[in-house]
C-alpha positions, 0 to 999 in steps of 0.5 A: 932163707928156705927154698920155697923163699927164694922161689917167692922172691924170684916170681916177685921180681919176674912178675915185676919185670911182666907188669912193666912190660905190660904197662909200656905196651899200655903207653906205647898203644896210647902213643900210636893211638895219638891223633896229632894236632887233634885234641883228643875226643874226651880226657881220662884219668890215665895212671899208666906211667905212674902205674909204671914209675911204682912198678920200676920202683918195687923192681929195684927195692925186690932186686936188691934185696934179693942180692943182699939176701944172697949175699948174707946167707952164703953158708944156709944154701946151696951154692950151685942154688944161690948161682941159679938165683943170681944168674936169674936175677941178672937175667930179670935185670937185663929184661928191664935194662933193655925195656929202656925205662929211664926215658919214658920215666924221665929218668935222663 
């Protein structure tokens, strides 16, 4: 895999962990807009959380891809490289661990 694939799959997974983070704000302005015991003035198609769900999905199939990718072409790059991409990576999966998803996609 070339440099310019790595740089590719990396900006992939950071803007999957953006979208995320954009799609749970979208939710939570939603909730703190939520008037409770009132119905609401009008009802809207709303595909956030499903929006959300697809995001989580592509993180998780781009992540661990990009771990076996790193895994598999130990000897075609550099090895302080493929340590950046893994640090990276694991950097991106904190992010996600910590937007605490699991319950807002009713993943407990």
């Amino acid at each position: 895999m070339t440099q310019a694939n790595w740089n590719a799959e990396i900006a992939n997974v950071r803007d999957s962990v953006e979208r995320m983070k954009d799609h749970l704000a979208w939710l939570q302005l939603k909730q703190a807009e939520a008037r409770p015991g009132l119905p609401p003035a009008f009802q809207v198609y709303d595909p956030t959380l499903t929006d959300l769900s697809n995001e989580y999905s592509r993180f998780l199939a781009l992540s661990a891809k990009l771990h076996e990718d790193l895994a598999h072409h130990v000897g075609r790059t550099v090895p302080a490289r493929r340590a950046r991409l893994r640090k990276e990576l694991q950097r991106l999966e904190q992010a996600v661990h910590h937007l605490n998803l699991r319950p807002t996609l009713g993943l407990i």
